[in-house]
PDB file with SEQRES, HELIX, SHEET and CRYST1 records, atoms N, CA, C and O in Angstrom:
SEQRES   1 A   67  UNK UNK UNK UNK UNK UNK UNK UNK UNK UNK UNK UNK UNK          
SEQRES   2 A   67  UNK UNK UNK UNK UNK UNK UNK UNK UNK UNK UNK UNK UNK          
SEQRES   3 A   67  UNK UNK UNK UNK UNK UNK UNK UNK UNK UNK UNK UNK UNK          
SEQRES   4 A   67  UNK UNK UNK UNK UNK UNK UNK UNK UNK UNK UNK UNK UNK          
SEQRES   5 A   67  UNK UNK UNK UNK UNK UNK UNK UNK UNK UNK UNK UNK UNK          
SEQRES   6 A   67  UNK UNK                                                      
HELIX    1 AA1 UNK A    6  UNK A   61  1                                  56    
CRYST1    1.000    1.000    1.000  90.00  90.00  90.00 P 1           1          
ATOM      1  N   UNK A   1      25.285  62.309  42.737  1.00  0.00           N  
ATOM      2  CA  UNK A   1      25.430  61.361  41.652  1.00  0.00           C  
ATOM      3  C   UNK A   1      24.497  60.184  41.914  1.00  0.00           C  
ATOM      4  O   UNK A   1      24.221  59.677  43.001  1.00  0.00           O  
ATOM      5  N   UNK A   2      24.052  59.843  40.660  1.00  0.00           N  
ATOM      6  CA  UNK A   2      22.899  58.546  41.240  1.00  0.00           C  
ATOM      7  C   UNK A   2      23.826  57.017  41.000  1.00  0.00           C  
ATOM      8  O   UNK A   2      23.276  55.923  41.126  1.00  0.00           O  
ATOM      9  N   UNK A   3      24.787  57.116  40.765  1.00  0.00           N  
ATOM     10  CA  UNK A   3      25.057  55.790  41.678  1.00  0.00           C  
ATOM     11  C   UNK A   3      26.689  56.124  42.568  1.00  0.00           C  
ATOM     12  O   UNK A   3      27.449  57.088  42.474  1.00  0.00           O  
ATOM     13  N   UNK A   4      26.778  54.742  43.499  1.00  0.00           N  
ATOM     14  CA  UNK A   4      27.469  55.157  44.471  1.00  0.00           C  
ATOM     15  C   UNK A   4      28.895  55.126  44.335  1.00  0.00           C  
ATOM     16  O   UNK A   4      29.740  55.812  44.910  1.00  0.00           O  
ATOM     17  N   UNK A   5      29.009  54.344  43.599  1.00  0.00           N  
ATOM     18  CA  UNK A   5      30.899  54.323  42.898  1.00  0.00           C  
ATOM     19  C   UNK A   5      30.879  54.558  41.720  1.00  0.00           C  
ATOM     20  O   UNK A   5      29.818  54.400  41.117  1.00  0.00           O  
ATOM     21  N   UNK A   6      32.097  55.027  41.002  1.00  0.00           N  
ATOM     22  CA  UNK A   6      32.594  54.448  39.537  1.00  0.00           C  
ATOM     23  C   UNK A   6      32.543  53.016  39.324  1.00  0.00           C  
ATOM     24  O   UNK A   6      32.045  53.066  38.200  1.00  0.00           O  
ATOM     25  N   UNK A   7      32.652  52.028  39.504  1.00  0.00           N  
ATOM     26  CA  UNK A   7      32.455  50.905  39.525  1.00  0.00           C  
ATOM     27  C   UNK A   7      30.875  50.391  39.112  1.00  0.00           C  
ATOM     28  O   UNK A   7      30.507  49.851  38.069  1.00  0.00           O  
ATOM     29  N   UNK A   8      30.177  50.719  40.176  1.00  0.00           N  
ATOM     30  CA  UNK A   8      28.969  50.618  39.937  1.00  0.00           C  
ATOM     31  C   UNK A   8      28.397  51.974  38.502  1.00  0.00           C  
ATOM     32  O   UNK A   8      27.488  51.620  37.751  1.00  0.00           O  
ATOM     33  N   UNK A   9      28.803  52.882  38.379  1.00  0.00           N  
ATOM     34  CA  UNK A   9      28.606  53.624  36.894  1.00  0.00           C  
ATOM     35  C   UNK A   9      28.971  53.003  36.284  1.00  0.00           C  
ATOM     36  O   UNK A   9      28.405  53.218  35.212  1.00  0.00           O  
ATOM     37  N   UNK A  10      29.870  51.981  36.145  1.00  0.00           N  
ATOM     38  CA  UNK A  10      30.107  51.101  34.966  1.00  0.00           C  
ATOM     39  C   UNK A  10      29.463  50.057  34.786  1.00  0.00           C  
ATOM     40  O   UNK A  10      29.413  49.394  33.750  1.00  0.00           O  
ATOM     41  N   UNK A  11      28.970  49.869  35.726  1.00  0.00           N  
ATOM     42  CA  UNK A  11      28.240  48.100  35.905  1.00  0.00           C  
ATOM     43  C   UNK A  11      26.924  48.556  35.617  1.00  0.00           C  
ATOM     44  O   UNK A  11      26.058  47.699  35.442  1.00  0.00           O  
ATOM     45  N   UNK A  12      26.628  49.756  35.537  1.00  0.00           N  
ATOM     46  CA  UNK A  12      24.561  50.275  35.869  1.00  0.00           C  
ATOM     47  C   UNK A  12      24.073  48.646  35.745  1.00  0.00           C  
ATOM     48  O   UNK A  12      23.914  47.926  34.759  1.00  0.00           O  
ATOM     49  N   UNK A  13      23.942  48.448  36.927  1.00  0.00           N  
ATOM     50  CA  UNK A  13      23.161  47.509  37.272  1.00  0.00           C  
ATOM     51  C   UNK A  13      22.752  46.174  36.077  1.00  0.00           C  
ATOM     52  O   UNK A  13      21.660  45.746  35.702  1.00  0.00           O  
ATOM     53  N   UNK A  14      24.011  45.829  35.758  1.00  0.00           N  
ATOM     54  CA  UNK A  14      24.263  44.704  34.957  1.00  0.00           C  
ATOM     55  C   UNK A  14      23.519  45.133  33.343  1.00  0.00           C  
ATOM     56  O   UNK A  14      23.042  44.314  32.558  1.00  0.00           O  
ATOM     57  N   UNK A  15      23.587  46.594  33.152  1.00  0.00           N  
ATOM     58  CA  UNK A  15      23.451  47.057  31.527  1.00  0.00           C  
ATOM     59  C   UNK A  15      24.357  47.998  30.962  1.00  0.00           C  
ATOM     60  O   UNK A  15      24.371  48.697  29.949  1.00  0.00           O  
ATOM     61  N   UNK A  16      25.374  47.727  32.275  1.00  0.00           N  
ATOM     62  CA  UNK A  16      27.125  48.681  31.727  1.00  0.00           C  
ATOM     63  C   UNK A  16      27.456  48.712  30.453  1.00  0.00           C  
ATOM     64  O   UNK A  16      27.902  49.639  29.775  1.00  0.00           O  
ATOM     65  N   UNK A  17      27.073  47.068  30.049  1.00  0.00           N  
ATOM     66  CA  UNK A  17      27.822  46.845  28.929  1.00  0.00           C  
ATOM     67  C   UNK A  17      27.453  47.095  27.952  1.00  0.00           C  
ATOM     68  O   UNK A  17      28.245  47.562  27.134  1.00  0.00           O  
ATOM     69  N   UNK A  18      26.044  46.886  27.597  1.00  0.00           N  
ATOM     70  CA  UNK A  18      25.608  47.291  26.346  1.00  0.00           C  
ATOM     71  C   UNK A  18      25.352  48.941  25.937  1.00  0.00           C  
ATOM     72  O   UNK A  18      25.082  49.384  24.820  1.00  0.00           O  
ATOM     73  N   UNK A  19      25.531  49.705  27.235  1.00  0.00           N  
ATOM     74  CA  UNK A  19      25.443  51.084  27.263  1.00  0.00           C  
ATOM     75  C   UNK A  19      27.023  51.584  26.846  1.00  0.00           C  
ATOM     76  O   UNK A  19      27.189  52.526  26.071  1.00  0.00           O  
ATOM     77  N   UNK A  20      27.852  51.039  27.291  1.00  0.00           N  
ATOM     78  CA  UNK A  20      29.215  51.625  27.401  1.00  0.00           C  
ATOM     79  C   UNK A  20      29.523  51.247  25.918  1.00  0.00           C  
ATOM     80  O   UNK A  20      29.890  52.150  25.167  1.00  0.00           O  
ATOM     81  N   UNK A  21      29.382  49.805  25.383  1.00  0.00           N  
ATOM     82  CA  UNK A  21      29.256  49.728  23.604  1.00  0.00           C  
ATOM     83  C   UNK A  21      28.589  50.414  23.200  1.00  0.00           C  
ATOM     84  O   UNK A  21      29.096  50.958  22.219  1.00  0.00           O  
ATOM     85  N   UNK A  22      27.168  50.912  23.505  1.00  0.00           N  
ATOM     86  CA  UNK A  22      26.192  51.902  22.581  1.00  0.00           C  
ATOM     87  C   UNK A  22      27.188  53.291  22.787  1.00  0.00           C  
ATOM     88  O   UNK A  22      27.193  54.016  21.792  1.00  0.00           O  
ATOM     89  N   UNK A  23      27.563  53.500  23.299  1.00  0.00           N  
ATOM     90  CA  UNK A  23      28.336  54.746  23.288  1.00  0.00           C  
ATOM     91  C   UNK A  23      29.351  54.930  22.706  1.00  0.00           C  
ATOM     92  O   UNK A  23      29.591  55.914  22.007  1.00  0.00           O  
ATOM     93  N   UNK A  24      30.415  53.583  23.016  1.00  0.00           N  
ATOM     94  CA  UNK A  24      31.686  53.455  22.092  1.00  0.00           C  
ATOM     95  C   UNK A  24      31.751  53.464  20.371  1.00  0.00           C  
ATOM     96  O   UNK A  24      32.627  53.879  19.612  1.00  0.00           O  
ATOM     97  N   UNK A  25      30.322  52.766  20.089  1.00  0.00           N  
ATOM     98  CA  UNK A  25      29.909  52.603  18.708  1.00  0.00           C  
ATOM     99  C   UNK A  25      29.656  54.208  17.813  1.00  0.00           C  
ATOM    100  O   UNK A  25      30.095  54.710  16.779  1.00  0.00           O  
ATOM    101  N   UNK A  26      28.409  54.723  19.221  1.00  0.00           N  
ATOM    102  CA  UNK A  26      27.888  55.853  18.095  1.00  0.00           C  
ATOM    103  C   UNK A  26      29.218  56.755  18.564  1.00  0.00           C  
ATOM    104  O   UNK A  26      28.744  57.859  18.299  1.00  0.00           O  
ATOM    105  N   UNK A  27      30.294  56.988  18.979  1.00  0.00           N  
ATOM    106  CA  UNK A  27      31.519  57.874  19.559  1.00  0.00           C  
ATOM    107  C   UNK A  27      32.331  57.393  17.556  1.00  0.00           C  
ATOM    108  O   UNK A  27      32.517  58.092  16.560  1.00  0.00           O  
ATOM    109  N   UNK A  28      32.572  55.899  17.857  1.00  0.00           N  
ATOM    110  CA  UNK A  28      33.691  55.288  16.990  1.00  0.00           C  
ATOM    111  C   UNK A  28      32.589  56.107  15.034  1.00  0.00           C  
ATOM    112  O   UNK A  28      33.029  56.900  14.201  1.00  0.00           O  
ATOM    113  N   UNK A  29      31.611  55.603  15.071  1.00  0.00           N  
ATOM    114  CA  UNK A  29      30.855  56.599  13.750  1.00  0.00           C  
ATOM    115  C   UNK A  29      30.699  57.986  13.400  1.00  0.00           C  
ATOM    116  O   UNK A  29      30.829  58.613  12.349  1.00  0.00           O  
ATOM    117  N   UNK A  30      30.357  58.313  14.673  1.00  0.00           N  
ATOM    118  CA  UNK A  30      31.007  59.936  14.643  1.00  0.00           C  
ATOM    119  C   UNK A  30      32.437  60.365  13.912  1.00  0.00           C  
ATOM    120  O   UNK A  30      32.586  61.074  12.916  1.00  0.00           O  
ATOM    121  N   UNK A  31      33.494  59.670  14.775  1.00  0.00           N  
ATOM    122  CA  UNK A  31      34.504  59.828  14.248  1.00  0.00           C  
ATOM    123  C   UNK A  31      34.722  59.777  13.083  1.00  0.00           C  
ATOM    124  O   UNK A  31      35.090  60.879  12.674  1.00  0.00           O  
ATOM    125  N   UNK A  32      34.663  58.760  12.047  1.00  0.00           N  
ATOM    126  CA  UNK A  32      34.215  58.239  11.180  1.00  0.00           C  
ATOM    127  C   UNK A  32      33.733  59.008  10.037  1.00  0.00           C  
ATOM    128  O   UNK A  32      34.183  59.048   8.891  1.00  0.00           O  
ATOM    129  N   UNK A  33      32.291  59.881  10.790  1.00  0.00           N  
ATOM    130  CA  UNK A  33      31.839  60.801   9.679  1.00  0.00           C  
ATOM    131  C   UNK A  33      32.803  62.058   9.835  1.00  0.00           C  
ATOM    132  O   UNK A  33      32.692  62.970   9.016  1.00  0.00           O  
ATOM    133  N   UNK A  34      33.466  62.116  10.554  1.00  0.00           N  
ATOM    134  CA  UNK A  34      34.293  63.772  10.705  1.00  0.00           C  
ATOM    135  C   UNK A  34      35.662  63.723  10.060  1.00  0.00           C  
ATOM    136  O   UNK A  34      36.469  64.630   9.857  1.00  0.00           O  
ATOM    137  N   UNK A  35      35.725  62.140   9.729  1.00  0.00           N  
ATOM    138  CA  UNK A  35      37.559  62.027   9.426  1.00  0.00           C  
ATOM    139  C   UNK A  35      37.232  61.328   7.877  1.00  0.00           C  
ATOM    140  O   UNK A  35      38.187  61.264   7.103  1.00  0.00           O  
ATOM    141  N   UNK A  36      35.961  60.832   7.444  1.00  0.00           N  
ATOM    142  CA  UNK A  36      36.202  60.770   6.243  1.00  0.00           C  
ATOM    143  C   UNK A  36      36.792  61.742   5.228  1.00  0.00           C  
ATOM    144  O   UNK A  36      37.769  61.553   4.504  1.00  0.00           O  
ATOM    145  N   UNK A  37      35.449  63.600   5.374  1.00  0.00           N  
ATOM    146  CA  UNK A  37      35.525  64.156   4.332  1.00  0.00           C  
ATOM    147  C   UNK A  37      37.337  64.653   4.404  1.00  0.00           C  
ATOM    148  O   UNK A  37      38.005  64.973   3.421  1.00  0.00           O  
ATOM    149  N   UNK A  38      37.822  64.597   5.820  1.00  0.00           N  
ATOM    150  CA  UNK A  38      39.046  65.249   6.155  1.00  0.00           C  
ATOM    151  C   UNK A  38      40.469  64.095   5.020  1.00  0.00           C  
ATOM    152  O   UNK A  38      41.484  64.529   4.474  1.00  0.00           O  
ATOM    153  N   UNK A  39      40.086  63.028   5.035  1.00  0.00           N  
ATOM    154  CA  UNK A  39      40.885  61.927   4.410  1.00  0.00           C  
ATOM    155  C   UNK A  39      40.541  62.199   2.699  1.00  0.00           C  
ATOM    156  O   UNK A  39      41.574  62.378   2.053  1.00  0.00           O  
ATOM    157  N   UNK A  40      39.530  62.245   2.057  1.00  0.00           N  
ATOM    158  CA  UNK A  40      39.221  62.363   1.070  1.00  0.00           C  
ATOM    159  C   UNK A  40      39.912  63.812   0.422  1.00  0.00           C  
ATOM    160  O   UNK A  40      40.231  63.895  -0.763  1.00  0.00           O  
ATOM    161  N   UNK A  41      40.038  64.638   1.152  1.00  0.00           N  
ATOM    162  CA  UNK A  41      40.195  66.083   0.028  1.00  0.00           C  
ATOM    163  C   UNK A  41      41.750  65.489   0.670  1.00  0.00           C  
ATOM    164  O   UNK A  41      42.404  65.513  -0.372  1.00  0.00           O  
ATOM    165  N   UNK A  42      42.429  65.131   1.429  1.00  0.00           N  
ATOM    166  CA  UNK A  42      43.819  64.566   1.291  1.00  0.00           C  
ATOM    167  C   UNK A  42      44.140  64.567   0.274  1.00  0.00           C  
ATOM    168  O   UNK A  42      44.680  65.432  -0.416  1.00  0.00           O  
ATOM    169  N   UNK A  43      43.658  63.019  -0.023  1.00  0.00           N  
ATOM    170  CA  UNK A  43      43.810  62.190  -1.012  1.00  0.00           C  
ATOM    171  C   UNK A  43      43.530  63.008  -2.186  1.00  0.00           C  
ATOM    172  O   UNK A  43      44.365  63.162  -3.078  1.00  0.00           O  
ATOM    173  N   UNK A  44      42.304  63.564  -2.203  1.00  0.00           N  
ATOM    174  CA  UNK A  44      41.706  64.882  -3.843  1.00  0.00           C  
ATOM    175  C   UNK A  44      43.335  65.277  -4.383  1.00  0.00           C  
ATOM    176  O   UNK A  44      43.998  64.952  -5.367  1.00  0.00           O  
ATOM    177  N   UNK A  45      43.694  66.563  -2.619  1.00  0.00           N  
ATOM    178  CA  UNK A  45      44.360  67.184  -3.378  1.00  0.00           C  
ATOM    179  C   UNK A  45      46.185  66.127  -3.763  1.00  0.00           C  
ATOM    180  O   UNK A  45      46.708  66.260  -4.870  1.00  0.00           O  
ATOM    181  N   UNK A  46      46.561  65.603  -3.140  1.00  0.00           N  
ATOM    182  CA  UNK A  46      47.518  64.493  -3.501  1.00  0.00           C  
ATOM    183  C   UNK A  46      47.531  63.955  -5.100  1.00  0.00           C  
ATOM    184  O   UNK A  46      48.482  63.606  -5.798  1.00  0.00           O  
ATOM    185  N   UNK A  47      46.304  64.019  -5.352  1.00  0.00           N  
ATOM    186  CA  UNK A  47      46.255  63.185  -6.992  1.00  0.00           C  
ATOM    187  C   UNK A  47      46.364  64.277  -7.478  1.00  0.00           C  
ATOM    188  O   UNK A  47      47.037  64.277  -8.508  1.00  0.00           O  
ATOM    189  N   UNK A  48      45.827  65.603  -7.043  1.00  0.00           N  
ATOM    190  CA  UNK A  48      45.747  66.871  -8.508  1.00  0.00           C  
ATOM    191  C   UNK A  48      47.410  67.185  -7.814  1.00  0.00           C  
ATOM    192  O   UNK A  48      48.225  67.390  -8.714  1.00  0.00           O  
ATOM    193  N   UNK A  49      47.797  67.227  -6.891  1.00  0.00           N  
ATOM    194  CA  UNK A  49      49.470  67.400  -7.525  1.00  0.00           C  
ATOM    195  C   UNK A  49      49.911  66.681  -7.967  1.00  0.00           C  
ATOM    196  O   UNK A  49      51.085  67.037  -8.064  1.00  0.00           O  
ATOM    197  N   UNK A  50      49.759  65.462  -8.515  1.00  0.00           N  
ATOM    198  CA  UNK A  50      50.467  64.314  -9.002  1.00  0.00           C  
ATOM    199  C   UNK A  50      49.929  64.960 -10.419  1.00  0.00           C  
ATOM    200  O   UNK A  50      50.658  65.369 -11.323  1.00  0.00           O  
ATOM    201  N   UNK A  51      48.594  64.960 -10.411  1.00  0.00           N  
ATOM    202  CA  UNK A  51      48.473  65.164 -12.318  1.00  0.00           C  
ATOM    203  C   UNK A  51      48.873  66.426 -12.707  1.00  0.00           C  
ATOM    204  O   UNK A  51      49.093  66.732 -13.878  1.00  0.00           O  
ATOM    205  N   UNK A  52      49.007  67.395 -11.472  1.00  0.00           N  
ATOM    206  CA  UNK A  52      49.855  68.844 -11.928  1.00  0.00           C  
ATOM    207  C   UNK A  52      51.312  68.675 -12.628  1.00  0.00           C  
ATOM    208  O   UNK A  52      51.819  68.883 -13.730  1.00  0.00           O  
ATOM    209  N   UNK A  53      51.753  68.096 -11.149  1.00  0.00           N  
ATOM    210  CA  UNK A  53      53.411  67.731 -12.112  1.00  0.00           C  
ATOM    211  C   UNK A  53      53.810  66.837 -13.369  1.00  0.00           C  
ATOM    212  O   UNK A  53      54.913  66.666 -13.887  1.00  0.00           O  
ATOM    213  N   UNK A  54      52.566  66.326 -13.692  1.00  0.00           N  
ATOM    214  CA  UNK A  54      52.986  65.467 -15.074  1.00  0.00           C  
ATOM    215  C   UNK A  54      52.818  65.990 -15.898  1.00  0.00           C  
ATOM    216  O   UNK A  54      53.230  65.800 -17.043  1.00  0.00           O  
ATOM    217  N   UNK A  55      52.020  66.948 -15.394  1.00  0.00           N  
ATOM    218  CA  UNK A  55      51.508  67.665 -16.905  1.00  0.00           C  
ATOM    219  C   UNK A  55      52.546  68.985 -17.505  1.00  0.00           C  
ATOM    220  O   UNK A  55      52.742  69.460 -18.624  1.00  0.00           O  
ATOM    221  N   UNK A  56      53.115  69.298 -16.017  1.00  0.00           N  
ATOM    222  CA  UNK A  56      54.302  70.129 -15.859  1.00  0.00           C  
ATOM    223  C   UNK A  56      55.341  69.258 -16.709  1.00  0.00           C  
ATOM    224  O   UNK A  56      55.838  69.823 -17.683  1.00  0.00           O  
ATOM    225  N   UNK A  57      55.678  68.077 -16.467  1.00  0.00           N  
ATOM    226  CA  UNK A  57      56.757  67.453 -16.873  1.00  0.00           C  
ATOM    227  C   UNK A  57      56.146  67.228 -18.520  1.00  0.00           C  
ATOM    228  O   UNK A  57      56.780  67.658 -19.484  1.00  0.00           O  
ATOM    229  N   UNK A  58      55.649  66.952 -18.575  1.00  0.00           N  
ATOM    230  CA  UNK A  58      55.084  66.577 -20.210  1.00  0.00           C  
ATOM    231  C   UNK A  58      55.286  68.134 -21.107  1.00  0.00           C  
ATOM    232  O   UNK A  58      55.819  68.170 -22.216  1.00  0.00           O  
ATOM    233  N   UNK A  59      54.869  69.098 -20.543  1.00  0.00           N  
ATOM    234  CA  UNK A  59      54.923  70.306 -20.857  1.00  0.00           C  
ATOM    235  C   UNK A  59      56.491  70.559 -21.290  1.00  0.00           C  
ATOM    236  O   UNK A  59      56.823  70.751 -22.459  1.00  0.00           O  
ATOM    237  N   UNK A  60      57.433  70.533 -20.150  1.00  0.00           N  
ATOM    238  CA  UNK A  60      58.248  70.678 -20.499  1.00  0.00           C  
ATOM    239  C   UNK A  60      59.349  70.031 -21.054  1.00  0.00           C  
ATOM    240  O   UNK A  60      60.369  70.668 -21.317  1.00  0.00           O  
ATOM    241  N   UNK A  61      59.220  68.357 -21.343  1.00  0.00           N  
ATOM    242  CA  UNK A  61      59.475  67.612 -22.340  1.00  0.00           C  
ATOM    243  C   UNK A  61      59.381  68.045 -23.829  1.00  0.00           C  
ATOM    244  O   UNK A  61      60.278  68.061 -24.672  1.00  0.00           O  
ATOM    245  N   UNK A  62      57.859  68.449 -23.965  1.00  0.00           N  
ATOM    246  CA  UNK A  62      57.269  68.840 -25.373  1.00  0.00           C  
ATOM    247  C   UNK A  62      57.550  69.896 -25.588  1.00  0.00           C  
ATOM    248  O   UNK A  62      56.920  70.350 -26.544  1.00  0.00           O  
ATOM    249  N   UNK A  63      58.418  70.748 -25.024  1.00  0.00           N  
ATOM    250  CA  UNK A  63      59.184  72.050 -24.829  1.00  0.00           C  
ATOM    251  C   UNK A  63      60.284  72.009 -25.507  1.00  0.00           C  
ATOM    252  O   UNK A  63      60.752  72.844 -26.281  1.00  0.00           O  
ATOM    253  N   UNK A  64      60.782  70.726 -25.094  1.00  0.00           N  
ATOM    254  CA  UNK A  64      62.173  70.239 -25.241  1.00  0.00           C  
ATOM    255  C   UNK A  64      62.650  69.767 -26.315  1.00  0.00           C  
ATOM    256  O   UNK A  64      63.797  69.804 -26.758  1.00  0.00           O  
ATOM    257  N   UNK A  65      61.491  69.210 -26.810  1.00  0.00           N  
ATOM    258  CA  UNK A  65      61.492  68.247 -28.216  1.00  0.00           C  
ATOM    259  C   UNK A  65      61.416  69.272 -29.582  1.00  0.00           C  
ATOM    260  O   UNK A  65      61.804  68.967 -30.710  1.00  0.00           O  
ATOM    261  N   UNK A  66      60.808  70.574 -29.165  1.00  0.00           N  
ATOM    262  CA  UNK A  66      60.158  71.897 -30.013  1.00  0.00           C  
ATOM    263  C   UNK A  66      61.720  72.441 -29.964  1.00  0.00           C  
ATOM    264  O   UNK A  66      61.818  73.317 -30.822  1.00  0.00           O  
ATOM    265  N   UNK A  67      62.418  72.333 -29.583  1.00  0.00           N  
ATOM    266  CA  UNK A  67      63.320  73.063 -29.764  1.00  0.00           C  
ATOM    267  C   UNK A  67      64.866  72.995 -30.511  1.00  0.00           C  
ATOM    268  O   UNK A  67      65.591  73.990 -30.522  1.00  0.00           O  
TER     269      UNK A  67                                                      
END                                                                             
């Protein structure tokens, strides 16, 4: 291993920090792009059952009224 502790892998020679943020950042955007499309068709399909059942319920209101 090229350096001699964990400690010092964290410190790389006083540029730990901006490396360990460059990593945390492009890690935290990644995420980000993988959990949007996953949140969105959620949400998609959540609204088309909501407008399914109204339309169900309207249906069978106007069912109701026909009769």
């Amino acid at each position: 291993m090229y350096f001699d502790s964990v400690s010092a892998a964290l410190a790389m020679d006083g540029h730990g920090p901006y490396v360990w943020a460059a990593y945390g950042l492009s890690l935290a955007v990644i995420a980000m792009l993988i959990m949007a499309p996953v949140l969105r068709k959620r949400r998609l399909l959540r609204e088309l059952r909501g407008e399914y059942r109204r339309r169900q319920q309207s249906e069978s209101a106007s069912s109701v009224e026909l009769s």
